[in-house]
RODO-2510 file (C-alpha; in nm, 4 decimals, decimal comma):
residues 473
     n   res          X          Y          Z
     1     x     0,0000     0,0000     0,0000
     2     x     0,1396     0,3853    -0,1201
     3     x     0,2614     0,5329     0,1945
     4     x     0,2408     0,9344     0,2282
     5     x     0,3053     1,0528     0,5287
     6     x     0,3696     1,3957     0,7154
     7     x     0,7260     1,4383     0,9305
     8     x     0,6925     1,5734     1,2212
     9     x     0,9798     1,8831     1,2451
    10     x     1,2423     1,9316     1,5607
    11     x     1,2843     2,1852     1,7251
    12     x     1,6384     2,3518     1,6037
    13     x     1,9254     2,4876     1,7489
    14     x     2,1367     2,7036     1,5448
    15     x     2,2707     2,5938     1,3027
    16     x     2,1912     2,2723     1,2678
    17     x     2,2106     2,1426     0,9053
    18     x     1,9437     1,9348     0,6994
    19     x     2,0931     1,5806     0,7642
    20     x     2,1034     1,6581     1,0897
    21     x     1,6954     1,6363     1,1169
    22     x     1,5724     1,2953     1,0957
    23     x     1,2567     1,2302     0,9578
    24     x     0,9813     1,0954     1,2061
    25     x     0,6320     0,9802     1,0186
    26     x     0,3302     1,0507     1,1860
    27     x     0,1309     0,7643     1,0560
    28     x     0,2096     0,4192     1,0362
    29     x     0,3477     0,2175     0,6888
    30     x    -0,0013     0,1248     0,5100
    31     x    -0,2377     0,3310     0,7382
    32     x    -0,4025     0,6705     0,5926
    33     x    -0,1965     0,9664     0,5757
    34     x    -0,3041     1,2418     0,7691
    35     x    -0,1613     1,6054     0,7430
    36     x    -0,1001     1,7594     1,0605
    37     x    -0,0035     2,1234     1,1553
    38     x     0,3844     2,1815     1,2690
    39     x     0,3647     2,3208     1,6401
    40     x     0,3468     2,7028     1,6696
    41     x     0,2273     2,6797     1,3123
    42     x    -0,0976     2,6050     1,2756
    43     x    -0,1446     2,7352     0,9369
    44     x    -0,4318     3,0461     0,8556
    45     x    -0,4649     3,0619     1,2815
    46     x    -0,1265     3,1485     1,3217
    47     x    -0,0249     3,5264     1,1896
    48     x     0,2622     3,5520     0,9006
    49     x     0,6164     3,6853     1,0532
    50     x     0,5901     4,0999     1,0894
    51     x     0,8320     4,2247     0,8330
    52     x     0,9372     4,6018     0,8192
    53     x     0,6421     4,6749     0,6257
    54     x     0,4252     4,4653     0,7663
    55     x     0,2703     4,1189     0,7592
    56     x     0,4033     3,8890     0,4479
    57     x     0,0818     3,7889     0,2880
    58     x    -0,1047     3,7779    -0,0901
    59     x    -0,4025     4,0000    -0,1424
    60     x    -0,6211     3,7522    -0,2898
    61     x    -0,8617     3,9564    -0,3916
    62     x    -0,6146     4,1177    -0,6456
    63     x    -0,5681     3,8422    -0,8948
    64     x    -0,2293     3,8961    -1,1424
    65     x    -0,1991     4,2882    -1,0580
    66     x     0,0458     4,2641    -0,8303
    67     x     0,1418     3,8751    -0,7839
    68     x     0,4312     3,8657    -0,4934
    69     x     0,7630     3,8102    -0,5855
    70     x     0,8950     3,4225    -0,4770
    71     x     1,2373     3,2232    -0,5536
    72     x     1,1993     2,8590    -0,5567
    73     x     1,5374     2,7208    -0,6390
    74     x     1,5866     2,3632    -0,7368
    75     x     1,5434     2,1461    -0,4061
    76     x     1,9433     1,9499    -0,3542
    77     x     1,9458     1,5799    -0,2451
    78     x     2,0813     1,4578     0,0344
    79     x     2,3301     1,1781    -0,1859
    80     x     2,2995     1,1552    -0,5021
    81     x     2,0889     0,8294    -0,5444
    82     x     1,9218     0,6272    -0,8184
    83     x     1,5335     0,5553    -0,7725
    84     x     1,2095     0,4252    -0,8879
    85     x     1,1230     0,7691    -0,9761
    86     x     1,4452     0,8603    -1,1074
    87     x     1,7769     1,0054    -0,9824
    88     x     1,7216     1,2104    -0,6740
    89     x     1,9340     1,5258    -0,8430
    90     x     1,6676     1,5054    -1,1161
    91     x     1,3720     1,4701    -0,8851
    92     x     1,4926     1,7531    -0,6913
    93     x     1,5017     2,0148    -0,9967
    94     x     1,1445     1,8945    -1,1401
    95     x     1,0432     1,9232    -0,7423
    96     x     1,0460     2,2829    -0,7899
    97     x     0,9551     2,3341    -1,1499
    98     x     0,6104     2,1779    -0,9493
    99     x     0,6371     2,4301    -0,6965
   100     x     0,6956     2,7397    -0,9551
   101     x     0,4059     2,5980    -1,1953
   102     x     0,1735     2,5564    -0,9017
   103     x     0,2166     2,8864    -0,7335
   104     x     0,2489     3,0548    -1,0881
   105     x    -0,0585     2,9424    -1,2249
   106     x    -0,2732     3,0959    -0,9230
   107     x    -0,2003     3,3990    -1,0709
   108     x    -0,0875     3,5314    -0,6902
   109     x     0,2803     3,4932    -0,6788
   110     x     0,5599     3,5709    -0,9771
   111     x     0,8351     3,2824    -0,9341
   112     x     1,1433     3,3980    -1,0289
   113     x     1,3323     3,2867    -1,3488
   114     x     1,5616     2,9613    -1,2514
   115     x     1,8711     3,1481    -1,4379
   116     x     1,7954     3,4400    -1,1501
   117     x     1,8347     3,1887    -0,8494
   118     x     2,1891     3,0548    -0,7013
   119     x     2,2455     2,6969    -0,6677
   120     x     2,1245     2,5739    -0,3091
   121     x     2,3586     2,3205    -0,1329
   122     x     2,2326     2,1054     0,0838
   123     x     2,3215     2,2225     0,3940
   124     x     2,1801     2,5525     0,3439
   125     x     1,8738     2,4069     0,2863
   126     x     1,7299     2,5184     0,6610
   127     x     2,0086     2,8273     0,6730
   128     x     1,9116     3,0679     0,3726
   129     x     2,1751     3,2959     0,2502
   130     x     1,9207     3,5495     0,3352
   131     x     2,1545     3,8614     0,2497
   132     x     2,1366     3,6979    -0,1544
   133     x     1,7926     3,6161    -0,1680
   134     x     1,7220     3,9872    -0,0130
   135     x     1,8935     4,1306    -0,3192
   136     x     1,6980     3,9021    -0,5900
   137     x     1,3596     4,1155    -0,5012
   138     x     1,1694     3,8169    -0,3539
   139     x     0,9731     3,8382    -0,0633
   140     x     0,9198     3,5140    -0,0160
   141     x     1,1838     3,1525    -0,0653
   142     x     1,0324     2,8476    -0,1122
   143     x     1,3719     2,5601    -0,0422
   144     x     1,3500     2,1622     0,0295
   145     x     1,4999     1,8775     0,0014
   146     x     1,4624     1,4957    -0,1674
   147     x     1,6331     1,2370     0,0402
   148     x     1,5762     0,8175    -0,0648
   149     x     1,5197     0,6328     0,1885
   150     x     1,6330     0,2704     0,2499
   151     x     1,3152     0,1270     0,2534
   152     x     1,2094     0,2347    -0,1267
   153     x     1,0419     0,5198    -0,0170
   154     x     1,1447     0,9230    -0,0605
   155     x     1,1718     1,1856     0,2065
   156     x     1,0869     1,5255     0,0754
   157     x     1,0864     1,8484     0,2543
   158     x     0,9909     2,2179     0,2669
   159     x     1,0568     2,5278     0,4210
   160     x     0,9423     2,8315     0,3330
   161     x     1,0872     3,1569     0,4567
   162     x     1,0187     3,5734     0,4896
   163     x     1,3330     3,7295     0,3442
   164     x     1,2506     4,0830     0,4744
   165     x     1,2116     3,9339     0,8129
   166     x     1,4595     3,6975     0,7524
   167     x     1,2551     3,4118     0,9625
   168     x     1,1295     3,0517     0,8681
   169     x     0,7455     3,0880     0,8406
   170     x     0,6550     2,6887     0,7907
   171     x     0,8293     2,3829     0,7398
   172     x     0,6673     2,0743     0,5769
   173     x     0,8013     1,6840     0,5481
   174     x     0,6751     1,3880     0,3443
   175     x     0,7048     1,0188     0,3417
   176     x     0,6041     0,9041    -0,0124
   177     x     0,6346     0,6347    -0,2596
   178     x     0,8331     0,7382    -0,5273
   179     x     0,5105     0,6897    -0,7897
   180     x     0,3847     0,9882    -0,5509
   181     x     0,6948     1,2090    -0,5914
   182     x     0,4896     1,4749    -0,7470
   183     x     0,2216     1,4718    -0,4474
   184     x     0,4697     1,6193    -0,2404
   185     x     0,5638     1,9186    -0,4677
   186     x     0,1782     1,9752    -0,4808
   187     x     0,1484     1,9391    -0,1114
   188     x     0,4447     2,2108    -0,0648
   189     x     0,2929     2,4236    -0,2926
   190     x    -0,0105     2,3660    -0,0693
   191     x     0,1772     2,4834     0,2058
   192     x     0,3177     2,7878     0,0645
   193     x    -0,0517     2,9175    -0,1132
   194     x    -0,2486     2,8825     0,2048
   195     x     0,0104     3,0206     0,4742
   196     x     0,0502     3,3105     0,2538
   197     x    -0,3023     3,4077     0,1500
   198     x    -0,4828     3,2324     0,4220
   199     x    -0,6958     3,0971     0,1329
   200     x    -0,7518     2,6664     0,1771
   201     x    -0,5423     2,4078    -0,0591
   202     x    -0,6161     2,2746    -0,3714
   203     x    -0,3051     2,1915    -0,5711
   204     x    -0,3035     1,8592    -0,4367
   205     x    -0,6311     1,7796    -0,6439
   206     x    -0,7555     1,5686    -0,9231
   207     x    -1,0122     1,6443    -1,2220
   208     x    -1,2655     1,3683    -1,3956
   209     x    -1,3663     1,5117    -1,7370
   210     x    -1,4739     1,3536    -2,0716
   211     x    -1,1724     1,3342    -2,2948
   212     x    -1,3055     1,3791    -2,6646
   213     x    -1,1559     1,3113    -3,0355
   214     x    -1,3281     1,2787    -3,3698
   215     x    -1,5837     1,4826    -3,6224
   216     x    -1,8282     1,7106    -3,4222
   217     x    -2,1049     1,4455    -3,5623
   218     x    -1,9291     1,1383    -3,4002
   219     x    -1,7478     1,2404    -3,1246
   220     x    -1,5440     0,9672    -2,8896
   221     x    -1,5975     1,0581    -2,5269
   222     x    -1,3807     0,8680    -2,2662
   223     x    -1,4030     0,8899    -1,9067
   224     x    -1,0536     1,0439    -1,7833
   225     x    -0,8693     1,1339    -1,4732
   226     x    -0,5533     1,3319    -1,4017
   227     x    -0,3764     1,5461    -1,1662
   228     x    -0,4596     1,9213    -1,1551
   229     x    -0,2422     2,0393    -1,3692
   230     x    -0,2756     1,7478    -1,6321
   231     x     0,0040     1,5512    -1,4857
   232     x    -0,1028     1,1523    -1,4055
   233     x    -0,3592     1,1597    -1,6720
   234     x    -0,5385     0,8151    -1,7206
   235     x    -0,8238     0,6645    -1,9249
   236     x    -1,0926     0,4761    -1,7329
   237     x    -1,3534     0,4192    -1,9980
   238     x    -1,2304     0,2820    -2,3913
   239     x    -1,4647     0,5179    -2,6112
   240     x    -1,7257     0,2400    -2,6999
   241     x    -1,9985     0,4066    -2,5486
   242     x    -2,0627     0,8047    -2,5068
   243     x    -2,0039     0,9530    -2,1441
   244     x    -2,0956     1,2532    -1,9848
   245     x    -2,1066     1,4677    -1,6551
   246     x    -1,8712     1,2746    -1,4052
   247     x    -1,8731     1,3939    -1,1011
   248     x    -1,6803     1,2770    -0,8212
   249     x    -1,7712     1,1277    -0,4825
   250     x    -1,6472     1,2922    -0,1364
   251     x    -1,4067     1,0287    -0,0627
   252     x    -1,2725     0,9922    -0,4419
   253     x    -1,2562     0,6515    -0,4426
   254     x    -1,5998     0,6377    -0,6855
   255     x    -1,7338     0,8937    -1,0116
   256     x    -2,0865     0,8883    -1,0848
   257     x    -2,1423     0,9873    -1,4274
   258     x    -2,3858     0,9586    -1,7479
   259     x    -2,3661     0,6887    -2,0039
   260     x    -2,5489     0,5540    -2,3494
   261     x    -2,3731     0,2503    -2,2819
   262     x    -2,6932     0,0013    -2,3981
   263     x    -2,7870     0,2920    -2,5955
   264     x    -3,0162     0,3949    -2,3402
   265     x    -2,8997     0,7022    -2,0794
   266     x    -2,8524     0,5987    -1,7492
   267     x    -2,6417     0,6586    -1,4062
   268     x    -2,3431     0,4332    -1,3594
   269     x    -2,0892     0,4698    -1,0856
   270     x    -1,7496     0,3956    -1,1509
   271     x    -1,5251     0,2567    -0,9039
   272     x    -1,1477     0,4148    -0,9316
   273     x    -0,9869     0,1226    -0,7586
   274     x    -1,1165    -0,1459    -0,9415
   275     x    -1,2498    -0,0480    -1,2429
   276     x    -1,6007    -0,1906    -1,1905
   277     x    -1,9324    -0,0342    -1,2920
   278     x    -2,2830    -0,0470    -1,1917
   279     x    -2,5663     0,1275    -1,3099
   280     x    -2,7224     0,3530    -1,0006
   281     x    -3,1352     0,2896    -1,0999
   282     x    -3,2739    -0,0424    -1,2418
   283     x    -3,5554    -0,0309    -1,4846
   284     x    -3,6534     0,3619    -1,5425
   285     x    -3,6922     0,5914    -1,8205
   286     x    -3,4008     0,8473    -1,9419
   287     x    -3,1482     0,9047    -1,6374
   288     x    -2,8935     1,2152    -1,6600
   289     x    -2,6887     1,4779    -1,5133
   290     x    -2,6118     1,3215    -1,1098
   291     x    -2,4432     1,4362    -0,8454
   292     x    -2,3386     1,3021    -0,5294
   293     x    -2,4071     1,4272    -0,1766
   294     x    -2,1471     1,5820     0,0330
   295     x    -2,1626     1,3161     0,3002
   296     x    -2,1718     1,0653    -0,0266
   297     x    -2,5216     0,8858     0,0830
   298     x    -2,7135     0,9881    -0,2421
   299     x    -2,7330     1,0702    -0,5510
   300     x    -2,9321     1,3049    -0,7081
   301     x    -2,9968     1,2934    -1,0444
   302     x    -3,2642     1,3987    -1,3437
   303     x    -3,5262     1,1743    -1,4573
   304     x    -3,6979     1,2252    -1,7622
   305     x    -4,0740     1,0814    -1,7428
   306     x    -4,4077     1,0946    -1,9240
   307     x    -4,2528     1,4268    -2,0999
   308     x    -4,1415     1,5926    -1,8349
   309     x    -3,7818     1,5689    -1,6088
   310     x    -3,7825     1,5986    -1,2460
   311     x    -3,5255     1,6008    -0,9459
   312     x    -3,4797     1,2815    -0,7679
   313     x    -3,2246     1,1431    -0,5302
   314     x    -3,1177     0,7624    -0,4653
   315     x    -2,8607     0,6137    -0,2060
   316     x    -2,5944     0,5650    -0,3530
   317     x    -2,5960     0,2035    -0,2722
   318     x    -2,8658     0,1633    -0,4645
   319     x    -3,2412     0,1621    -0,3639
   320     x    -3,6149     0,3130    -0,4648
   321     x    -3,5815     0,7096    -0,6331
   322     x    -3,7169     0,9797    -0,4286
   323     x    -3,8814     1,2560    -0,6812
   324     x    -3,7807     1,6038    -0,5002
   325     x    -3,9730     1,8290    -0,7679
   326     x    -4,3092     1,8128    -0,8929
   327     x    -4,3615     2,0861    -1,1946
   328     x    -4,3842     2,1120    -1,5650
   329     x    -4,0765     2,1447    -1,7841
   330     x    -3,7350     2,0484    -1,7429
   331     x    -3,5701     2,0187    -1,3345
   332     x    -3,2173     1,9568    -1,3728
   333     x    -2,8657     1,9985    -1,2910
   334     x    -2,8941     1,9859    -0,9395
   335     x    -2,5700     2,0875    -0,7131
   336     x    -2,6437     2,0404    -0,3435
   337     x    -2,4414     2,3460    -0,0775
   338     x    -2,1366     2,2170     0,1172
   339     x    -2,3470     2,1093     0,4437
   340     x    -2,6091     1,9409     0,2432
   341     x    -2,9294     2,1167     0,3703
   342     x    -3,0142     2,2754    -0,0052
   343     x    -2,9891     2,2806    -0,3976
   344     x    -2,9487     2,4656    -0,6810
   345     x    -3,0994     2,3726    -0,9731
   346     x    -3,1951     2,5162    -1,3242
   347     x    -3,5609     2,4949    -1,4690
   348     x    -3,7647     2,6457    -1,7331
   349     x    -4,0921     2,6334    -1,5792
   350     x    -4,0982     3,0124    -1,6046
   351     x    -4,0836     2,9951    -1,9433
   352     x    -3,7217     3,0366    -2,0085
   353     x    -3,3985     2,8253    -1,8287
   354     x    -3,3424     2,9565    -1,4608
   355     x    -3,1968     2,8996    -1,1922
   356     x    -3,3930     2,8136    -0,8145
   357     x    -3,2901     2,6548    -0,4806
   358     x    -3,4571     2,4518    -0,2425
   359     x    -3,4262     2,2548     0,0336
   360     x    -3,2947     1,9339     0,0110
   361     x    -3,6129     1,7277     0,0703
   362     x    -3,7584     1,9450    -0,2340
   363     x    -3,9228     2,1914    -0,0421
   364     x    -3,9295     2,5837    -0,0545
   365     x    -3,8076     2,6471    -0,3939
   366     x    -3,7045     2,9729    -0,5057
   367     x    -3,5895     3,1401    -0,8309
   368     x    -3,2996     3,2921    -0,8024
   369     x    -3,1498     3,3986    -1,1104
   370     x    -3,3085     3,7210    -1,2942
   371     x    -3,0599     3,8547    -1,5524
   372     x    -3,1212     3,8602    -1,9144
   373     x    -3,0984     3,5333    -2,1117
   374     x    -3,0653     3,1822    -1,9782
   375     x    -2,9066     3,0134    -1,6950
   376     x    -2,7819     2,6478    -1,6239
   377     x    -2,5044     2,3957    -1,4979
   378     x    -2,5002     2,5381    -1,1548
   379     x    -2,2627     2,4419    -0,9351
   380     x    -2,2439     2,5881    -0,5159
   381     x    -1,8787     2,6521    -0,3947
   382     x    -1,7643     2,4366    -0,1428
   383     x    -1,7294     2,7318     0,0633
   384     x    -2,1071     2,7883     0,0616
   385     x    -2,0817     3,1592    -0,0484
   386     x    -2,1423     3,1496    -0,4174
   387     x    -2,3016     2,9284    -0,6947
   388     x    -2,1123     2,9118    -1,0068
   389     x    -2,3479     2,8995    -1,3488
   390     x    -2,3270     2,9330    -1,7162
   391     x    -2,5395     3,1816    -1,8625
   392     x    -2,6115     3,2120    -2,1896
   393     x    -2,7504     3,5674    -2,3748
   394     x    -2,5509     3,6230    -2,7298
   395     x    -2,2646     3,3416    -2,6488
   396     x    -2,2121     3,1498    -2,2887
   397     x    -2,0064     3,2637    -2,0023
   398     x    -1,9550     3,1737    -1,6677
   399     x    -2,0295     3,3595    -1,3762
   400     x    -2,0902     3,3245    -1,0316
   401     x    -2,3780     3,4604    -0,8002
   402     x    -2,4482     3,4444    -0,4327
   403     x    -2,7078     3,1981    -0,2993
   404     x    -2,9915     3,4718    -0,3115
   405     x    -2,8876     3,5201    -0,6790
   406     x    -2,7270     3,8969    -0,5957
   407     x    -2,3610     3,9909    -0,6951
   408     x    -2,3859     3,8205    -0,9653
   409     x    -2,0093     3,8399    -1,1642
   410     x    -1,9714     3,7369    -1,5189
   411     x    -1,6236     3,5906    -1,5395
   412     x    -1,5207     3,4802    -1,8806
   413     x    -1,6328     3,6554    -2,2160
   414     x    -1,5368     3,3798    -2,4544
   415     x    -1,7638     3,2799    -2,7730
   416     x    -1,8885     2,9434    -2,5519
   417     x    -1,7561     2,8615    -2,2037
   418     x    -1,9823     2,6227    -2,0024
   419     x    -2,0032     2,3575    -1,7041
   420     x    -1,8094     2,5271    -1,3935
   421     x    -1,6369     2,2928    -1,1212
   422     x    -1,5116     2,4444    -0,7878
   423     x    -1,1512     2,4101    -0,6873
   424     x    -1,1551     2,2409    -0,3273
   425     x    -1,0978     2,5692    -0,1835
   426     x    -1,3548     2,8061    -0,3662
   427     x    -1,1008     2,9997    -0,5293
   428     x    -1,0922     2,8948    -0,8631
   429     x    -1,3170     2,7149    -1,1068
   430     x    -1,2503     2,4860    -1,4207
   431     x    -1,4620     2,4536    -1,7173
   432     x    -1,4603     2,4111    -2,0616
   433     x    -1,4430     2,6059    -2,3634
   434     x    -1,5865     2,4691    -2,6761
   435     x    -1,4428     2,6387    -3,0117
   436     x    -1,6432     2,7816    -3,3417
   437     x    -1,7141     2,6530    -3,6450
   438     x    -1,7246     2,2789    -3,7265
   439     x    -1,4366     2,0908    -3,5849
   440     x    -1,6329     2,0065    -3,2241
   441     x    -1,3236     2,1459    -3,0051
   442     x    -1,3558     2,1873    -2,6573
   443     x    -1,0711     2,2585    -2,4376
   444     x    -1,0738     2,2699    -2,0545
   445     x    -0,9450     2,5947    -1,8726
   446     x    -0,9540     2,7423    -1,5434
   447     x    -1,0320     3,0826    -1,3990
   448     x    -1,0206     3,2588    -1,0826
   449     x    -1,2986     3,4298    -0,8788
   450     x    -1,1337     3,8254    -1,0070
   451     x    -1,1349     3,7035    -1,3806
   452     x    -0,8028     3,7836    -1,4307
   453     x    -0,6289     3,4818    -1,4252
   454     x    -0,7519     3,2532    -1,6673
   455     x    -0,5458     2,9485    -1,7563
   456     x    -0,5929     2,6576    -2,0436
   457     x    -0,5800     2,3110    -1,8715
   458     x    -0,3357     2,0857    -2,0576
   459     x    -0,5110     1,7314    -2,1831
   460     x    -0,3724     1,5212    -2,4235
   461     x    -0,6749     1,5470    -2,6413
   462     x    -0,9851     1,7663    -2,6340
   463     x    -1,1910     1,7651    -2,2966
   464     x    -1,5485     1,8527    -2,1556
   465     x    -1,7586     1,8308    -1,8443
   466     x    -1,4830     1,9100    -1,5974
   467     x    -1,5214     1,8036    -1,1963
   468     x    -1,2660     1,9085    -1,0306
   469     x    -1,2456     1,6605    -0,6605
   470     x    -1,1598     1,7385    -0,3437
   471     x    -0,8080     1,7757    -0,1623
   472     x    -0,5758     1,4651    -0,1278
   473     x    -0,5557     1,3154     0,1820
***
């Protein structure tokens, strides 16, 4: 079983050198990893180190205007050692190309070139040259470590560091296989974003989408995986039957999505682990567009019966539907709030595609989208503050709204953009972006909640129906 564990740090007397500190992993070989806090740093509750002029922090609110300064040189090894993963010199140099991409593409911080940076030796690694790194214009160092272990596994830490102040803000350490190398660049990016911007993690993430090739007619659609910046990608369906909206479960180990596999669309779940399938509800009419639950017991998912399409919900085990809306029209695309108790949903029983919420058991619902043109794919922030949409009046954009349907924020302004996904922390949300004319493309990108910082999404082919899953653990 993959091992990833947190290090706990010692306390250090000066100096005291990198080798020096012996790595001691908080969990067990084979149990679950858990990521703990370092004592006195107990991440957003514990106040970034008072430099001259002030705190050390990213305004997050100010997207790309003025991203903060950062050096991330490439992380020295311990010995120079041959692994599974590679040599650990190598490892060490793409361990901070992952930092610097990470950090980069949040549009908050401004890595410095590598031709800019010195070459860190090991010991220094815990001992900054902080006079250097002072001159360089950075207000922030990002430096670690790779060390193999005897055992197979890779030790990998991370310190980051206020050069004004000239202090250690956070140190990070990580057990991990070496086919997890890359986890623990994501998990010190982690480390970096949220201690400096207070903000939750979320490079340490996967996205589900539909990866697509072909004529716009006859399009393949596979069900795909990877890492969050494209990294790891994997195929889990072969083409042989179209897919659509996956969506992942809370503890990632499951996708629900659509499928015309039989020819017929229903609700399958699709176990990661194993590869198995099973279709969700036996014997019904037209299935689409689920979701799970936050706490993963249901499903809730459109029905399409007797010319109309309702929202119901199912345990996800399996069992009898529960119908949650009773009108005319179309109820779909249902997106339930981070603690469960409502949904969004779009409907055109006004006449035109909206969007309302309601309480989960189906009662009390509300319209609460009244701008001009349509409205759909709603999605609530795992935060619980906004709802992400697509609207569509002369092309489709995505925006985001509060839960009352005020402050509503268009963020893209692309010919067709549809189907946002929330980053774990509510920062950021992927979707995709479909081109004109005849050739069917659709490429998956990423923006942030200014607008500013908008990002394509590297897949090997063309992709759709992002879902963007939850933190790592």
């Amino acid at each position: 079983m993959k091992r990833f564990a947190l290090l706990a740090p010692l306390i250090l007397a000066a100096p005291v050198i990198a080798q020096d500190v012996p790595p001691t992993p908080l969990v067990a070989p084979g149990a679950a990893p858990q990521a703990r806090a370092l004592p006195g740093q107990a991440g957003a509750a514990v106040a970034p180190a008072q430099a001259p002029g002030g705190p050390l922090e990213v305004d997050v609110t100010g997207g790309i205007s003025a991203p903060m300064p950062i050096a991330i040189p490439f992380m020295p090894a311990a010995a120079i050692a041959q692994t599974a993963a590679g040599s650990t010199d190598a490892l060490g140099r793409q361990l901070a190309e992952i930092v610097t991409n990470d950090l980069r593409n949040s549009g908050l911080f401004n890595p410095l070139p590598p031709a800019q940076l010195r070459t860190v030796m090991f010991p220094e690694v815990q001992a900054p040259t902080f006079d250097y790194w002072g001159g360089t214009g950075a207000q922030a160092l990002v430096q670690g470590y790779i060390r193999a272990n005897g055992d197979g596994t890779l030790t990998v830490g991370c310190y980051l560091f206020d050069v004004s102040a000239q202090t250690e803000l956070m140190r990070q350490g990580f057990v991990v296989s070496p086919s997890d190398w890359r986890r623990a660049a994501h998990k010190c990016a982690d480390m970096v974003y949220t201690r400096l911007t207070g903000e939750g993690p979320y490079f340490d993430s996967r996205v589900v989408y539909v990866s697509e090739t072909g004529p716009k007619g006859n399009r393949i659609k596979r069900l795909s995986i990877m890492d969050q910046d494209g990294a790891n990608h994997r195929f889990l369906t072969n083409g042989q039957s179209i897919v659509l909206t996956p969506r992942f479960s809370p503890n990632q180990q499951s996708i629900v999505y659509m499928s015309y596999l039989g020819r017929v669309p229903a609700i399958y779940v699709y176990e990661i682990g194993s590869g198995r399938q099973r279709l969700v509800v036996q014997n019904v009419a037209t299935t689409f567009a689920p979701r799970f639950s936050p706490d993963g017991r249901w499903i809730l998912f459109s029905m399409a019966t007797g010319g109309n399409t309702d929202l119901y919900r199912v345990p996800a085990a399996g069992g009898t539907p529960q119908r949650l809306t009773n009108s005319p029209g179309i109820d779909t695309g249902g997106s339930y709030s981070p603690d469960g108790s409502r949904i969004v949903f779009e409907s055109d029983r006004s006449g035109g595609q909206q969007l309302y919420v309601m309480n989960a058991d189906g009662s009390n619902q509300q319209r609460i989208s009244f701008g001009g043109g349509r409205y759909g794919t709603p999605a609530w922030s795992p935060r619980g503050d906004l709802i992400a949409f697509t609207r569509m009046s002369g092309g489709f954009r995505v925006g985001i709204m509060s839960p009352n349907g005020s402050g509503e924020k268009i963020l893209t302004n692309s010919w067709h953009d549809e189907g946002p996904s929330w980053s774990p922390n509510g920062r950021v949300l992927i979707f995709y972006r479909s081109a004109q004319g005849r050739s069917g493309k659709a490429d998956l990108w990423s923006v942030d909640l200014t607008g500013v910082n908008e990002r394509r999404v590297p897949t090997p082919l063309d992709g759709s129906d992002p879902s963007w899953g939850p933190i790592r653990p």
